[in-house]
C-alpha positions as CSV (number, residue, x, y, z in Angstrom):
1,X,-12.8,16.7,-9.9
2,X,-10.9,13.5,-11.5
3,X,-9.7,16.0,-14.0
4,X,-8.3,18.2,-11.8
5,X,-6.0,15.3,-9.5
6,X,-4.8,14.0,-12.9
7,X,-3.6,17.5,-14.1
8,X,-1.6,17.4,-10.4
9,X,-0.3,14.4,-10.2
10,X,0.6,14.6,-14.3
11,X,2.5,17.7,-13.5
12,X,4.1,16.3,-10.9
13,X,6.0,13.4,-13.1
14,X,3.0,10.8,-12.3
15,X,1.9,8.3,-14.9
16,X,-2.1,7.2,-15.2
17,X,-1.7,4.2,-17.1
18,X,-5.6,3.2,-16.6
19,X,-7.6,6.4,-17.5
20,X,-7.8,8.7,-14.3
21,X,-11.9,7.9,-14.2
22,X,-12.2,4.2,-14.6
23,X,-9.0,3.9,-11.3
24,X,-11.5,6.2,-9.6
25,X,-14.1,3.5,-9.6
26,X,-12.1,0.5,-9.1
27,X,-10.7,2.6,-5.6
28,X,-14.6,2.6,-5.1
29,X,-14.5,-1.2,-4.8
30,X,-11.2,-1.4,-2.8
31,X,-11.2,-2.7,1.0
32,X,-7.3,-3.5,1.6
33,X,-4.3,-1.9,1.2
34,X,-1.0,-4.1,0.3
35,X,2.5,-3.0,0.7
36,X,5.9,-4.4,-0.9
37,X,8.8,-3.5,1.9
38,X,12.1,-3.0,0.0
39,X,12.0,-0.5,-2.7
40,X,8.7,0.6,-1.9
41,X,9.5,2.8,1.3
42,X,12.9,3.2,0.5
43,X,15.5,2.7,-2.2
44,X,16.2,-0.7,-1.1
45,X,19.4,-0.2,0.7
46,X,20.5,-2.2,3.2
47,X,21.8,-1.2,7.0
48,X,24.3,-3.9,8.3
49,X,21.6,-5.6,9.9
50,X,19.7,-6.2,6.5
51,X,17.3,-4.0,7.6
52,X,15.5,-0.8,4.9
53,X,14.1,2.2,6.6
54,X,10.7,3.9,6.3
55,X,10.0,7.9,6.8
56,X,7.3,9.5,8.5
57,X,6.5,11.0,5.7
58,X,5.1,7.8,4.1
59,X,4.1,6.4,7.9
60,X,1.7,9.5,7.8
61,X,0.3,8.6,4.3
62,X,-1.0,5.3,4.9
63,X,-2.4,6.3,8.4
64,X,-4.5,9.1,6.2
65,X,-5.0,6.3,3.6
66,X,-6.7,4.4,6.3
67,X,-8.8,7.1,8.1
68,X,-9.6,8.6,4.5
69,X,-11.1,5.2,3.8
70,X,-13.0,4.9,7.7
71,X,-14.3,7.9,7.0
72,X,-16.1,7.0,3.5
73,X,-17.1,3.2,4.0
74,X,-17.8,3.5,7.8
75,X,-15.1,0.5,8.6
76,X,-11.7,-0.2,8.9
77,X,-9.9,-1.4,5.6
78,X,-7.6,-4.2,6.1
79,X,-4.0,-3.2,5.8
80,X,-0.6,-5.7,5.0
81,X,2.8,-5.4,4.4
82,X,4.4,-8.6,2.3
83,X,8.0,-9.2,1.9
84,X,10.7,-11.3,0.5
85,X,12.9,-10.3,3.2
86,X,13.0,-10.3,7.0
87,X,13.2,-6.9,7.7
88,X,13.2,-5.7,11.6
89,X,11.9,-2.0,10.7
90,X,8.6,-3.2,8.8
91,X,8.1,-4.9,11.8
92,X,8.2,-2.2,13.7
93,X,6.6,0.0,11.3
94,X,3.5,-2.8,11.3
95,X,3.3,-3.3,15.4
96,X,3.3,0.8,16.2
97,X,1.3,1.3,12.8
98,X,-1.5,-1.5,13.9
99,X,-1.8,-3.2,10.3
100,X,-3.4,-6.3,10.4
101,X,-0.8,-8.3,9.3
102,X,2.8,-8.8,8.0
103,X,4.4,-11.4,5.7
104,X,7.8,-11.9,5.2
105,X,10.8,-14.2,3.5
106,X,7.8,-14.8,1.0
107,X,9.5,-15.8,-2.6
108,X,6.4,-16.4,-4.4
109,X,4.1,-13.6,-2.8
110,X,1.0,-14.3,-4.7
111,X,0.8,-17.0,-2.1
112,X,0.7,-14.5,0.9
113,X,-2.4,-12.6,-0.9
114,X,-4.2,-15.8,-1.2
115,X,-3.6,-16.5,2.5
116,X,-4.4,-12.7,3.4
117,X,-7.7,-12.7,1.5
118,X,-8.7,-16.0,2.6
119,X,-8.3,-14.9,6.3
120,X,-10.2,-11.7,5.6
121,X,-12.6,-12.5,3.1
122,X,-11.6,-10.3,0.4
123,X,-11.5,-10.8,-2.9
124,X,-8.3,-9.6,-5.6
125,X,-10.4,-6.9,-6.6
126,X,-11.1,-5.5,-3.6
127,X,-7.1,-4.9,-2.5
128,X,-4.9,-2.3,-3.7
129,X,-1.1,-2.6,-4.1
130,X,2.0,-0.6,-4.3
131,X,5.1,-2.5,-5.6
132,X,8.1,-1.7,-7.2
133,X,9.9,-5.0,-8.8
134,X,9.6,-8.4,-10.2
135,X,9.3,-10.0,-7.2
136,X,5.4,-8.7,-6.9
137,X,4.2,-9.3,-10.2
138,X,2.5,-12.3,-9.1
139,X,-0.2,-10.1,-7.2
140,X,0.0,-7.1,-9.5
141,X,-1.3,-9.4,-12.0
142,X,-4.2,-10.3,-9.5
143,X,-4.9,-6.9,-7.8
144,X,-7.6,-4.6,-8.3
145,X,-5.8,-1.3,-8.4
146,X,-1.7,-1.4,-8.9
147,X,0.6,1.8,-7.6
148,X,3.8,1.1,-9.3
149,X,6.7,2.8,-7.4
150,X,9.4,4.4,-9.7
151,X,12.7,3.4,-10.2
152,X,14.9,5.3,-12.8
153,X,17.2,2.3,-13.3
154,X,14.3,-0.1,-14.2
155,X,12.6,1.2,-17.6
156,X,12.4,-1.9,-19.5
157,X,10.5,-3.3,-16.3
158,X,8.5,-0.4,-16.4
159,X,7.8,-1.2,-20.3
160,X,7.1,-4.5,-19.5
161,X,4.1,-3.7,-16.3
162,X,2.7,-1.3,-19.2
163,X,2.4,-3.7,-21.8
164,X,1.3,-6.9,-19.7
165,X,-1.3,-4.6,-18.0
166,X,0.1,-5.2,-14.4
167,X,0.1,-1.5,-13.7
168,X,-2.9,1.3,-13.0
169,X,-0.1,4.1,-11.9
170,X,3.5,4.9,-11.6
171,X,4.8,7.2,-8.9
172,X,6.2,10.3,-9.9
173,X,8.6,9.8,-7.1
174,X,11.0,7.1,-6.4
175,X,11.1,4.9,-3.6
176,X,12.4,6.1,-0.4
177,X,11.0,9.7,-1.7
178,X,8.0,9.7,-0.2
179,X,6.2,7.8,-3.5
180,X,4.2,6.0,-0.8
181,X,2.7,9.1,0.2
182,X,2.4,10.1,-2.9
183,X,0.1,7.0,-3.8
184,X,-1.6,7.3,-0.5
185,X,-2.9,11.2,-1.4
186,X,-3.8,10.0,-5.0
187,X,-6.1,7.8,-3.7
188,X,-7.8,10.2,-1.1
189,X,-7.9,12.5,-4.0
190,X,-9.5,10.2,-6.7
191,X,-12.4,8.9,-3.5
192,X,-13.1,12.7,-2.9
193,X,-12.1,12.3,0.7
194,X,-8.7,14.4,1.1
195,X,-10.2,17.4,2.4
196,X,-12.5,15.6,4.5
197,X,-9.4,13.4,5.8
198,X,-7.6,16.5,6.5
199,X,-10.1,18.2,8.1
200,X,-11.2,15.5,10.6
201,X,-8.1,14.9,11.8
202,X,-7.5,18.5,12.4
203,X,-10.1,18.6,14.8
204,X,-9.7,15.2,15.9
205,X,-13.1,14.8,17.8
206,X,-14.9,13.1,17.4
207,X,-14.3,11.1,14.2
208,X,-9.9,10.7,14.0
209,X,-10.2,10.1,18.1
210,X,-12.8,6.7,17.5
211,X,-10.5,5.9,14.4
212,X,-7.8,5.9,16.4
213,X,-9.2,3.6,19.4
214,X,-10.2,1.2,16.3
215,X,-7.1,1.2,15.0
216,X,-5.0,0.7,18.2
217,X,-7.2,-2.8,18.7
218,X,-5.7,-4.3,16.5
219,X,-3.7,-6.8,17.2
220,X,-0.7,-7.0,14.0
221,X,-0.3,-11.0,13.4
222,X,3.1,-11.6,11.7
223,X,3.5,-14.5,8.9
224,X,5.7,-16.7,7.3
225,X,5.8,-20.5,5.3
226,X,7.1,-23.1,7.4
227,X,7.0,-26.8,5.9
228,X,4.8,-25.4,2.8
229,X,2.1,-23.9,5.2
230,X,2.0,-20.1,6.4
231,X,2.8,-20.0,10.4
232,X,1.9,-17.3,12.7
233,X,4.9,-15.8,14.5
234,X,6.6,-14.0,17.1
235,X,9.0,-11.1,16.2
């Protein structure tokens, strides 16, 4: 079955930089799913606010990334986005969406994971990210699975994430392409729960209906350092 994914996703223009069967089992271990903002679901561009969109497209992935994993480990898996920026749409994205939490105008972001995992009980290896720049190495170098979204103006940074080890796969697609989504379906694939994901939420009783109800409890908290310590706030 592993086999077969990494045939699609290889045709496809995706990289497996850890072998295709040992990122299978450290998915089995993961419990948290981290997002960069800029770059990540979109190219980075700016609107005159400062703000970077999202698409549904990629909206849709992580909410099947989610279920997929309710589904398989019988709870919720925890669910952040962490940013250097202040950017109005993740908020937005993270209130409708109902992750747990949302960090932002974070320069050294390896302090946000701490603060996430701390708060959650996790541990490094239990949290998967996707991440597309330099900004984010700090918790590549710390996470247990690493979805590296592809830029075609950045190949020495791509050399670099290969050779430091910082990376278990790069995108075929480039940010604000749907590479999110891309990711998202990866990991479904690799757990052995895309069908299954696809399925339930076609019929959506009785499993994607409770899901859903779990889901919408939860209450997005919304993060950033103030004095040296991290502050809850209101956006």
């Amino acid at each position: 079955m592993t086999s077969d994914i990494s045939a699609i996703f290889t045709q496809l223009g995706g990289e497996f930089i850890t072998p295709v069967s040992e990122l299978a089992e450290k998915l089995s271990s993961v419990k948290a799913f981290i997002f960069d903002w800029d770059g990540v679901f979109n190219d980075g561009t700016k609107n005159e606010q400062g703000s970077s969109n999202f698409s549904e497209v990629d909206s849709m992935g992580t909410n099947l990334l989610r279920f997929g994993w309710w589904l398989s480990q019988a709870s919720m898996p925890y669910t952040a986005v962490i940013s250097g920026e202040r950017n109005l749409l993740s908020f937005q994205l993270v209130q409708r969406e109902h992750y747990h939490a949302c960090y932002f105008r974070i320069k050294h972001k390896i302090e946000a994971l701490e603060h996430f995992m701390s708060s959650r009980g996790l541990k490094a290896s239990e949290v998967a990210f996707f991440f597309d720049d330099a900004l984010d190495l700090s918790i590549a170098e710390q996470c247990g699975v690493r979805i590296l979204i592809r830029h075609k103006g950045n190949p020495l940074f791509q050399q670099y994430v290969i050779k430091n080890k910082l990376v278990d796969y790069i995108t075929a697609q480039d940010g604000g392409n749907f590479a999110v989504r891309e990711g998202c379906e990866l990991m479904l694939g690799l757990q052995g729960v895309h069908d299954q994901t696809i399925d339930e939420r076609l019929r959506f009783y009785p499993h994607y209906n409770n899901y859903l109800t779990e889901r919408q409890a939860i209450q997005s908290q919304f993060f950033t350092l103030v004095n040296g310590q991290f502050e809850p706030q209101s956006v």
